[in-house]
N, C-alpha and C positions, 0 to 999 in steps of 0.2 A: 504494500500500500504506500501511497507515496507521502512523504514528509505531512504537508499540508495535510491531509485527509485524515492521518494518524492524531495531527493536534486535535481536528473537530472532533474526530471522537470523542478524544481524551478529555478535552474542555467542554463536554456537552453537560450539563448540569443535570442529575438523577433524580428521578422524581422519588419521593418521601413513599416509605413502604412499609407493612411488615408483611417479611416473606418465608412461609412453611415448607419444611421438609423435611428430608431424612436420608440420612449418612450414615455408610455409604448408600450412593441409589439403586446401585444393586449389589441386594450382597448375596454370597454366596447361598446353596441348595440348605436349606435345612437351618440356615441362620437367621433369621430374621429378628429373632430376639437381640441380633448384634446390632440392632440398628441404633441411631442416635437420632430422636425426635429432635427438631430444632425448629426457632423461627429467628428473624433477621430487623432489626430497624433501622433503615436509613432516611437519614434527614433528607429534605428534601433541596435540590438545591445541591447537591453533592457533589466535585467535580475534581476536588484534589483531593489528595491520602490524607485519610481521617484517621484517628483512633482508635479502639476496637477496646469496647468493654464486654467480660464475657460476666454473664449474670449467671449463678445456678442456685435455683430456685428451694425450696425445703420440702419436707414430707405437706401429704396431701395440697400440694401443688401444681399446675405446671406454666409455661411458658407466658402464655396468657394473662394468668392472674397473677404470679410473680411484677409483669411486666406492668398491669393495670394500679396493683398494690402498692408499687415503688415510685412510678407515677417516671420511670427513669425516662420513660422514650420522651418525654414533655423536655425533661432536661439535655437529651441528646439534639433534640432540636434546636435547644437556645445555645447550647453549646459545643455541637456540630462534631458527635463523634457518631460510630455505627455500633448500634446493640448486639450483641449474640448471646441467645438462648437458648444454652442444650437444652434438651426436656428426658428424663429420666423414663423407661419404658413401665407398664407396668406390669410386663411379662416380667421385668427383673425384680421388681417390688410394689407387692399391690397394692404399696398407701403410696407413691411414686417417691421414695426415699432414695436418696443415691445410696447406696451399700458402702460408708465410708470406712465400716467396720471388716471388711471383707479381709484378707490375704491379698496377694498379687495383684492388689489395682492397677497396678504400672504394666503390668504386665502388657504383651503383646494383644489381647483380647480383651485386655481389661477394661473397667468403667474411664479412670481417668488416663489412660491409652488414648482411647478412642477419641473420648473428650480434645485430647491435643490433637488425632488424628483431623478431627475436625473443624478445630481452631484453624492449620497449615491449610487446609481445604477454601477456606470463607478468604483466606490470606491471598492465595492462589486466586479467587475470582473477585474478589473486590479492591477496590481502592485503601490497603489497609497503611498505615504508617507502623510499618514492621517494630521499632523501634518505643511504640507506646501503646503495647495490648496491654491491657489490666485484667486479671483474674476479680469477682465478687461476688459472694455464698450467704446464704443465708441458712441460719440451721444445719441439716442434713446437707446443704450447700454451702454450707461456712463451711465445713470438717470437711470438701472435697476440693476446696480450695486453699485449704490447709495445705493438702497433697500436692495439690499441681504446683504448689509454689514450694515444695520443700524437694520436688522430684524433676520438676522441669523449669526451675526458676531462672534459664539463661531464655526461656522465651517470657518470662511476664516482666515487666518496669516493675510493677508495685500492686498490691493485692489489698484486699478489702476482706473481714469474716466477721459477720454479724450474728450473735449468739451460736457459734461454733466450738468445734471440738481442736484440741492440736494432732500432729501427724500423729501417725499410732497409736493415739490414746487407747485404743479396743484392736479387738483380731475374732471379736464372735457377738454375739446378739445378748449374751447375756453381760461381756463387756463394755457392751456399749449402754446398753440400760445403766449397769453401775457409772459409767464414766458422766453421763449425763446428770442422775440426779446427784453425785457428791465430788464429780473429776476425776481423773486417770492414776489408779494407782501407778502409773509406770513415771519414771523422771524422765522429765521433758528434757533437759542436758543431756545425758544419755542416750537418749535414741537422736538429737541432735548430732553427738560425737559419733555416733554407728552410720549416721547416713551420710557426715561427712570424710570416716576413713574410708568410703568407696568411690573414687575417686571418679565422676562422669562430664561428657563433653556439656549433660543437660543441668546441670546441677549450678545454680545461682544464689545468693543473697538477693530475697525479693522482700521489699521496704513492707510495711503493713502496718493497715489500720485495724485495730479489733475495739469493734463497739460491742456491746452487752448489757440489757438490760439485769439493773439491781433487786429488781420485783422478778427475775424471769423464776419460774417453778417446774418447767420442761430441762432445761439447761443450765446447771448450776454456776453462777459468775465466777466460780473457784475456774474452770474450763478457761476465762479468758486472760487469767495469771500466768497459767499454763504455758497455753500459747504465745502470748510475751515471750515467756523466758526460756521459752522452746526455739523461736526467731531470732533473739539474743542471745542467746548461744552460738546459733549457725552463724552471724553476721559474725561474734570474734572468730571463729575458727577458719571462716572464709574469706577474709582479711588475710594481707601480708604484709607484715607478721600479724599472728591474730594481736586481733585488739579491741579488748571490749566496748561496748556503746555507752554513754552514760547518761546517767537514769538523770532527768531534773527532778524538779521538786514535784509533788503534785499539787492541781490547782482545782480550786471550784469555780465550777460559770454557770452562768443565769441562762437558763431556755424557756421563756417564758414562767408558765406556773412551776418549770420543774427544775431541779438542779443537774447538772455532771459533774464529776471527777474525771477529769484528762491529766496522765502523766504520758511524758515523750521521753523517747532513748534516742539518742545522740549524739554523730562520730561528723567534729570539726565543722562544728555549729547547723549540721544539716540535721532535721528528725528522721531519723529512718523507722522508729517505730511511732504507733502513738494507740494509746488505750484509753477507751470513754468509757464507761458506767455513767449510765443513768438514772435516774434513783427515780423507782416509782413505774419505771417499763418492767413489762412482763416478759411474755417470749413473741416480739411481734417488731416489725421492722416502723422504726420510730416516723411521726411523720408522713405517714403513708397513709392509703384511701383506704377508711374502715369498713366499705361495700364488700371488704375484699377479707378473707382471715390473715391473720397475724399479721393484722397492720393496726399501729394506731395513731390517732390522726395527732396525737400532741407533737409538741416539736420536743426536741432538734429534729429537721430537715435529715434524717439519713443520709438520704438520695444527693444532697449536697455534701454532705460531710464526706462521705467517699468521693468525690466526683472531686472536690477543691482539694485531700490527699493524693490520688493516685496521678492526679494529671501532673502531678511539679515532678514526675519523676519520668525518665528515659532509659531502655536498655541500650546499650553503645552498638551500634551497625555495625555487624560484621561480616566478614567474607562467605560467611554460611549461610545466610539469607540468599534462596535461588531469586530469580529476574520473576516478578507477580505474573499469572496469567492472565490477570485481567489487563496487564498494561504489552503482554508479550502478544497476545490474539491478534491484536491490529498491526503488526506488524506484517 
């Protein structure tokens, strides 16, 4: 195609969408439970490489009412990045849980496999700015984005996990109940130090916000100590030389009728972690459209509170990022 035709394409502005599917589109005989329900929101207006926030939604959820709940696509719009919403099958779990308690997620066939397989997928056909995907879980979706950021953190900038679990906290169903209602017997440094003496090309320091509600009774706030000090851990050990983060102070701030506690950890005046409790949230993403479960409409703004963390941060372009399909087609 010649020069000139290539830019019209390129510069034609996309019109605003969400768009369903499922990945892969065809899968193999006898597999269809490998599928990956998904849907897409692109602002409208779209013409350069945007952002890529990838949402994974909680038990008895999916895409839809994640998406309606968080109110995120209203914000993708004012602030022009593309949504991605795997949706959980419920041939794998019949309340649509991600299975974060499983064995071998990473694995070749596994849930959060797949999950990346089709992150590099939306990469490959959309206008995405490789450089600033963000992982963002809620619940059963917070704990799988726990994973994808402690297993393939050289593809996220910076993650988001809202009343979540940390990596490994369970390995079975009745681990996972206990870890929920009182936290992970297992130390969070420790399986930290185990996933960082295995040494992988995919393995990253990915920055995070963990909010949690102080009322929640589904997910004990003890889970997002956890997690903390699970990410802070990995950040000194994956530093050279390691070098720890350092805790500030913590602070209270006004949200309306309600208070938070945010403490930050921080290496040479940048936050790379930051933790809210909210006091008086249950187990429901703050903020959010009450038509919808576990949202509740007080503030703090969630959906902003992630969205103003994950975007100050950048993963550094590298030589491994292939040429996007959706910009190599016209050619």
């Amino acid at each position: 195609m010649r020069p000139f035709r290539l830019l019209q394409r390129i510069a034609r502005p996309r019109e605003s969408g969400w768009i369903a599917g499922l990945f892969p589109r065809v899968p193999r005989a006898g597999a269809s439970h490998r599928q990956t329900g998904y849907a897409l929101y692109v602002p409208g207006g779209l013409w350069r490489r945007a952002p890529l926030l990838v949402m994974l939604h909680g038990c008895s959820q999916d895409a839809r009412a994640f998406a309606d709940g968080t109110r995120m696509n209203e914000l993708a719009e004012r602030r022009r990045f593309i949504v991605l919403y795997p949706e959980q099958s419920r041939l794998a779990n019949p309340l649509g849980c991600w299975n974060w308690f499983y064995r071998d997620l990473d694995k070749k066939n596994g849930e959060a496999a797949r999950i990346v397989a089709l992150v590099r997928s939306v990469c490959r056909d959309y206008p995405i700015d490789r450089s600033r995907i963000y992982v963002v879980g809620m619940s059963a979706g917070g704990a799988m984005a726990a994973i994808l950021a402690m297993t393939h953190g050289a593809l996220f900038a910076a993650c988001a996990i809202v009343s979540g679990v940390m990596y490994r906290a369970a390995d079975s169903a009745i681990g996972a109940v206990h870890t929920m209602h009182e936290g992970s017997r297992r130390s969070p440094a420790r399986i930290a130090d185990e996933v960082a003496a295995a040494p992988s090309r995919a393995l990253g320091f990915v920055p995070a916000l963990v909010i949690h509600g102080a009322a929640d009774p589904v997910v004990h706030p003890r889970n997002a100590d956890q997690i903390i000090a699970q990410f802070s851990r990995f950040a000194e050990l994956l530093s050279a030389p390691p070098r720890a983060l350092e805790a500030a102070a913590e602070r209270t701030l006004s949200a309306g009728a309600r208070s938070l506690r945010r403490r930050d950890y921080e290496r040479d005046g940048q936050v790379m972690l930051r933790e809210i409790l909210v006091e008086g949230l249950a187990h429901a993403w703050s903020g959010g459209d009450p038509r919808h479960r576990f949202n509740d409409p007080a503030p703090p703004d969630a959906s902003r509170l992630v969205w103003e963390f994950v975007s100050r941060f950048r993963r550094p372009a590298g030589a491994r990022w292939p040429v996007t399909r959706f910009w190599h087609r016209w050619r």
